[in-house]
N, C-alpha and C positions, 0 to 999 in steps of 0.2 A: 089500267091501260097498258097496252104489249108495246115496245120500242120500234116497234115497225108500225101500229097504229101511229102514233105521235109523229115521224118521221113524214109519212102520208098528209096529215093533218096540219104540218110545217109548210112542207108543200104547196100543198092547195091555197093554199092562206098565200103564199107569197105570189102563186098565179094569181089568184084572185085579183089581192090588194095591191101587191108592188114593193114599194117602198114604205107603205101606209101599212105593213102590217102587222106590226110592232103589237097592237090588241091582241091580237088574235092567235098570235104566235107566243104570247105571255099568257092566254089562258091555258092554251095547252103544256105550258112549261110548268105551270102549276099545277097540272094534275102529274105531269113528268115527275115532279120534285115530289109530290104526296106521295105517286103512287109504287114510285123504283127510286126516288133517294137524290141524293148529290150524285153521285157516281154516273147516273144515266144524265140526266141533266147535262152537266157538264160534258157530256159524251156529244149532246147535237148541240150546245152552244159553240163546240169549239166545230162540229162537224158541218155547219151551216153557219159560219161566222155568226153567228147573232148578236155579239158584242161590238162589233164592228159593224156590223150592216141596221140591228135595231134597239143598240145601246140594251142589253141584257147581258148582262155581266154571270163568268161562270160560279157556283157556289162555292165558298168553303165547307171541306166535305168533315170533317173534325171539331166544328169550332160552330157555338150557335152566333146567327146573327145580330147584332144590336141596336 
């Protein structure tokens, strides 16, 4: 996935759903994080509040999760 796909795909999901899209914007943040890393990730959770707007918090980009 390219950073402008996923950004589009943010998008849509948030016309779509609303407030409700919190699914649909966490499946594409999973292919985000597979497929370009913590760095991109964190690049549209802070670019599209998505911590604030659908409780998606950004990664640590160094340190595995536990």
């Amino acid at each position: 996935m390219k950073l402008d796909d996923a950004k589009k795909r943010i998008e849509a999901a948030v016309t779509q759903y609303g407030q409700h899209a919190a699914p649909a914007i966490d499946l594409v943040m999973n292919e985000v994080r597979s497929d370009m890393g913590a760095e991109a990730f964190n690049e549209l959770v802070e670019e599209y509040d998505l911590e604030l707007l659908y409780n998606i918090p950004p990664m640590e980009s160094d340190h595995s999760i536990s």
